[in-house]
N, C-alpha and C positions, 0 to 999 in steps of 0.2 A: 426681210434681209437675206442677202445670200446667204448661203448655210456654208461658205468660207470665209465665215469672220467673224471676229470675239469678240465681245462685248464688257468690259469691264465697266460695273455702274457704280461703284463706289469704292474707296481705302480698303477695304475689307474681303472683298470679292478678290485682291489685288497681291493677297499673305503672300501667296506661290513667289507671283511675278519678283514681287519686292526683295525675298531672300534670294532669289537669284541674283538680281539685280546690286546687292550688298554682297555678298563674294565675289561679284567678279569686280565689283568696284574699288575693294582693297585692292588686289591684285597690284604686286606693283613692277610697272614693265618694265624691259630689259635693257632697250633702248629709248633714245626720244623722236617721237614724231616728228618730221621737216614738212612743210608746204607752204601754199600761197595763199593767200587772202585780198582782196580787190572788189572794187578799185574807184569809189567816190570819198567822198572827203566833205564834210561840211563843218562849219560853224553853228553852234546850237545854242538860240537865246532862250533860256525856260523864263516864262509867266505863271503863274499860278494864279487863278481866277478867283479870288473872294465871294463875292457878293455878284451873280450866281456863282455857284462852286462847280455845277451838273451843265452838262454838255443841254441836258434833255430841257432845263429851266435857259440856257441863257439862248438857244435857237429863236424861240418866239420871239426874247425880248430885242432882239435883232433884229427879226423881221418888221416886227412894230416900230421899229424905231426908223425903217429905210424912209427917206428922200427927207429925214428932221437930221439928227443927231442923238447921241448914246456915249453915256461915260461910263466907265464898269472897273470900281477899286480892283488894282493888283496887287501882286508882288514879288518882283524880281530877282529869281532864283540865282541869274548871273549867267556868265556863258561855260560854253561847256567843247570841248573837240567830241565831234559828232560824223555823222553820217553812218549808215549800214556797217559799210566795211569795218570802220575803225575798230565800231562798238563789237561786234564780232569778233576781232583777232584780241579786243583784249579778254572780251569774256573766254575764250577759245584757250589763251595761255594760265589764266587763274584758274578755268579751270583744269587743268591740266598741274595745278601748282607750281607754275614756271618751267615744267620740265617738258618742254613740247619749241620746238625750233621752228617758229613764222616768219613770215617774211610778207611785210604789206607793202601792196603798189595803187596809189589812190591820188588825190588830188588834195594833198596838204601845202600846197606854196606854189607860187609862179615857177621858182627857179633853186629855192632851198625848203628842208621843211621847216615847218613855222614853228616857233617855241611850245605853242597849244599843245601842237602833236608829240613833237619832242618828250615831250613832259611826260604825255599819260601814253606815248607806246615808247619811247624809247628803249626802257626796261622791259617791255615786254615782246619784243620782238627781235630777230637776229638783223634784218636789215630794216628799212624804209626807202623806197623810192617815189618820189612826187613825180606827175605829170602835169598837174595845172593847179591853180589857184583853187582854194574848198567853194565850193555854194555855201548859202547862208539859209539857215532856217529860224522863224520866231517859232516855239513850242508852246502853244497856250493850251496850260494842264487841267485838267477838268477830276472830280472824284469819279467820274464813268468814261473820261476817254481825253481824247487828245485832240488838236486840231495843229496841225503845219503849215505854216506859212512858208514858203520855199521859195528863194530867190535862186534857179540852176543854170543862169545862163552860161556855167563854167565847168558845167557836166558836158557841155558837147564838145567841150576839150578832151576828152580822154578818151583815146582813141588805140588801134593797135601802134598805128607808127609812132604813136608818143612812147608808148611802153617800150618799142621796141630802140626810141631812141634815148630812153631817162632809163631804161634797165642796162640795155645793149642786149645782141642774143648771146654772146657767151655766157654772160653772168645770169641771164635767163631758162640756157640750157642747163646751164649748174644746177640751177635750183629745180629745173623739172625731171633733171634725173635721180635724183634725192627725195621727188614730192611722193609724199602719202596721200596728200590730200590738196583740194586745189576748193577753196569757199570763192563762190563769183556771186555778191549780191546787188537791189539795188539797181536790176534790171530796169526797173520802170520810170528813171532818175536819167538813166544813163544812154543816149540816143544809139550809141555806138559800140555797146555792151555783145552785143548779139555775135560780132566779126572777133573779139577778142576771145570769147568762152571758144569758138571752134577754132582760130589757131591755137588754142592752149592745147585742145584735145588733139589737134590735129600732130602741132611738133612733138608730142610724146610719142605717139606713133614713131614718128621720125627717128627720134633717138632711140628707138627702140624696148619703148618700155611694153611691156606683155602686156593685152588687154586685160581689163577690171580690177587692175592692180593700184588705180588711183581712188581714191573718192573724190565726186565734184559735187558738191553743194551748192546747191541756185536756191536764190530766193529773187521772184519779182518784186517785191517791195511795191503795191500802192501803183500800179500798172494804168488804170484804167485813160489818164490821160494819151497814152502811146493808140497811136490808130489801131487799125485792124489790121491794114497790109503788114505791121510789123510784129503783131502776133503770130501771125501767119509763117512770118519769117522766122520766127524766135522756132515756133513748133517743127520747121523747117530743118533744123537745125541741129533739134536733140536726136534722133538717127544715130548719127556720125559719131555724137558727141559719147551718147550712152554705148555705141561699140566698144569703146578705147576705155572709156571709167566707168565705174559703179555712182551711178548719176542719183542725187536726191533732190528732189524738185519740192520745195516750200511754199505755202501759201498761209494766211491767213483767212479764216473764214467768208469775208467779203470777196479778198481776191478769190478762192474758190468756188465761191458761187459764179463770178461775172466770168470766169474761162470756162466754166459750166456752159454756158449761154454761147459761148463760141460754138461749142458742139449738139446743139437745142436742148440743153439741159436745164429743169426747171428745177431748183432747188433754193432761189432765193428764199428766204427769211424761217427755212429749216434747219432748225438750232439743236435739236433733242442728238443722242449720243448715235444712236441707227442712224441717222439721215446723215451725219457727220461721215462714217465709215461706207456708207453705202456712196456716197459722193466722193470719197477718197479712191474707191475702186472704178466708179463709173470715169471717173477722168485716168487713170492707170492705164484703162481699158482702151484710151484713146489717144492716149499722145507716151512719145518714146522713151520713157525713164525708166529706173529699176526701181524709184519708189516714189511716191508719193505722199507726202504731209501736209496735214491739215490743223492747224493749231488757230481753236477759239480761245477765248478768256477764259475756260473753264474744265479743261482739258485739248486730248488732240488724238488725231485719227492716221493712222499708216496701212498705205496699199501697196503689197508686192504680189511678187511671184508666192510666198507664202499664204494668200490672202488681204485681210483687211483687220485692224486690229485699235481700239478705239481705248482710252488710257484716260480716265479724268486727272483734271488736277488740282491741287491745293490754289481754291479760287482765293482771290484775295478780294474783299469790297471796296475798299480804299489802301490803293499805293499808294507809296511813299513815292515811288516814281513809276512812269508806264515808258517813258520814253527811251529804248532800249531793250524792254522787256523780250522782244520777237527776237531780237539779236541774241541774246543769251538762252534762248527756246533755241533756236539754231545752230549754236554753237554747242549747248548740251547733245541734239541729236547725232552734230557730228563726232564730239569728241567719243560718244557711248560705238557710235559706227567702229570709230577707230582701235574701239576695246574689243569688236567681235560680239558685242552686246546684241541681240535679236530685236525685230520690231519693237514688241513690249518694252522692251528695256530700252530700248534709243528714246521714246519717247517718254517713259519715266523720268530721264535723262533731261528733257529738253523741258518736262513741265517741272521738275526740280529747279533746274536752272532760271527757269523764269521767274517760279513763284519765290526763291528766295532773292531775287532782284529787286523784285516789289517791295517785298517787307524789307529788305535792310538798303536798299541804294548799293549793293555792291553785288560781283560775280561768285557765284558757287564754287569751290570746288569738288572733288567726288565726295570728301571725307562731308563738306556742310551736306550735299545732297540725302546722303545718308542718317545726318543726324534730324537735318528736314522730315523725311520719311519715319522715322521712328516716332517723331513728334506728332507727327499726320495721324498716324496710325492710333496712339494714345488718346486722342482728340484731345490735345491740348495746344494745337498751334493757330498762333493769334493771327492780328494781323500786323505784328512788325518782331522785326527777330533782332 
C-alpha cells in the first residue's frame, strides 16, 4: 500500500474518526444549502424473488432452463418513482432534515410532471423541471443483489437544449448563481450527459462564480454498456469541469474496476480493504477530479490530494431494500462535503446513509446517522432498524 493512506479495518479502529464525525454533525448551519440535481427520471417496478431468493442460486437455473421455459414464484413490491436523480435529491433533502434548497431537472413527464413524482419530491425540493417522459425499469430483488431491466429509450431525450428549453437560462442562471452544489448522476443511462455536466461547469464560470466554490458530484451509474469513444469523452471532459468545482467522481466497486481496465489496470475481483484504497488512488492518479470514491457493499474508499482513506461499513446481509442504496451512499458523501466534513467523514457519511437505507427503507438524516453509529459501535445493530 502506499504509505499515504489509512486504513480503517473495523468500528473500533474508527473511535477518533466517529467523534469527530458526531460534533460536526450536530452543528447546525446557519444557512440552507441551494443546488441542482439531474437529470434522468424512471419508473421503478420492484419484484422480489421467492424461490430462488439469491442472485448466485437463480443464474444457473436460468441458464439450464435457456431454449425450454422457467417460472420462478414472485412478489410484487408495486412501483415506485425511481431513477439515480430522483432517489438522490430525495435522500440529499432528508438528509439534510428539509433544510437544504434542491432544485431537480430529470425526465418525470412529456410535458408536465407526473403525479409519481409530484408525490415523493414535491415536498422535497424547491423547484422540478421535466425534460422528457421517465424510462421504465423491472427491479428484480435478490437477498445478494439486484438485477434491472431498463427500458431507456427516453433517456436520449434529455439533452442540454432541452434543459435549456424546460428550464430557460435565466431561471437556470438563478439557480447557478445560488448553487452550492451541482449532483449530475446516472451518466451511463444517459447518452447525452457528458455536454450538460460541462455547460453547467462552464456557465458558472460565466456568471462569475470563483473557482472550487461549487461541488459537482458524478456518479456513472452502471456505465459499461456506453462505448469506449465515449469514455474517452467523458474523461475528456473532467479538465475543465474540476477547474471551475470541487469535482467528486463515484463509483461502485464493479464500475471501478472496468475504468481501471481503461487505464491497464488490473484489479478485477480485488475485494479486501488495501486493494479498494489503493484502486481509489491509482484512478485519482489518472483522470481529472479532486476525489475519488469507491463504495462496495461493505464499506468504501476516498482518493484525494490528502491521500487515500478506506472506511468500512455497517454491512447489511439481507436488505430490506438495495435499490437506491448508492444513491443515498452518494447523497450522504455529498451532504458530509457540504458540512466541511474530511475524507473520513464524508464517507462515514455516505456508508451511514446507505446502511441505514437498507435496514429501514428510508433516508438518513445526520441525527439517525449518528444514532446508527453509536449502535455500530455497541455491537448491537441488526439488521433492520
Amino acid at each position: 500500500m502506499n504509505n499515504n493512506s489509512t486504513i480503517y479495518r473495523d468500528i473500533y479502529s474508527l473511535a477518533t474518526a466517529i467523534e469527530i464525525f458526531k460534533a460536526k454533525a450536530i452543528v447546525i448551519e446557519s444557512g440552507r444549502p441551494s443546488g441542482l440535481c439531474g437529470f434522468d427520471g424512471f419508473i421503478d417496478t420492484f419484484v422480489r424473488l421467492q424461490t430462488p431468493a439469491s442472485m448466485a442460486e437463480f443464474g444457473p437455473k436460468v441458464a439450464a432452463a435457456a431454449g425450454i421455459a422457467a417460472s420462478y414464484p414472485v412478489r410484487h413490491l408495486g412501483d415506485k418513482f425511481g431513477g439515480n436523480g430522483p432517489l438522490f435529491a430525495a435522500a440529499l433533502n432528508d438528509i439534510h432534515a428539509g433544510k437544504i434548497d434542491v432544485t431537480y431537472i430529470g425526465a418525470m413527464g412529456l410535458r408536465e410532471v407526473l403525479p409519481i413524482y409530484q408525490e415523493a419530491l414535491g415536498g422535497k425540493t424547491k423547484h422540478l423541471y421535466t425534460l422528457a417522459k421517465p424510462a421504465h425499469t423491472t427491479c428484480l430483488e435478490f437477498t445478494d443483489g439486484k438485477v434491472m431491466l431498463c427500458d431507456m429509450a427516453a433517456c436520449a431525450e434529455v439533452t442540454w437544449d432541452r434543459v435549456l428549453e424546460c428550464v430557460g437560462q435565466s431561471a437556470l442562471d438563478a439557480e447557478l448563481r445560488a448553487a452550492a452544489f451541482i449532483s449530475a448522476v446516472n451518466w451511463g443511462k444517459l447518452p447525452h450527459a457528458g455536454p450538460i455536466w460541462s455547460h453547467l461547469a462552464a456557465r458558472l464560470a460565466e456568471l462569475g462564480r470563483p473557482a472550487k466554490e461549487v461541488f459537482f458530484f458524478m456518479d456513472l451509474a452502471e456505465f459499461e454498456t456506453r462505448p469506449v469513444a465515449d469514455r474517452k469523452d467523458l474523461l475528456d471532459r473532467l479538465p475543465a469541469i474540476t477547474r471551475q468545482c470541487q469535482t467528486m467522481l463515484s463509483f461502485n466497486l464493479k464500475e471501478a474496476w472496468q475504468m481501471a481496465e481503461v487505464f491497464g489496470g488490473a484489479y478485477h475481483g480485488r475485494k479486501d480493504a488495501d486493494s479498494v484504497a489503493e484502486l481509489a488512488a491509482f484512478l485519482r492518479a489518472r483522470i481529472a477530479v479532486d476525489r475519488i470514491i469507491i463504495h462496495p457493499n461493505d464499506g468504501a474508499a476516498c482518493a484525494s490530494a490528502a491521500g487515500a482513506v478506506y472506511v468500512p461499513g455497517p454491512f447489511c446481509r439481507e436488505p430490506l431494500i438495495s435499490t437506491g442504496a448508492g444513491d443515498n451512499f452518494g447523497a450522504g458523501c455529498l451532504a458530509a462535503a457540504l458540512k466541511g466534513f474530511d475524507d473520513a467523514g464524508i464517507l462515514l457519511a455516505g456508508n451511514c446513509a446507505s446502511g441505514h437505507f437498507v435496514r429501514s427503507g428510508r433516508s438518513a438524516s445526520f441525527a439517525d446517522m449518528v444514532k446508527l453509529l453509536d449502535t455500530w459501535a455497541k455491537g448491537t445493530l441488526g439488521e433492520r432498524l
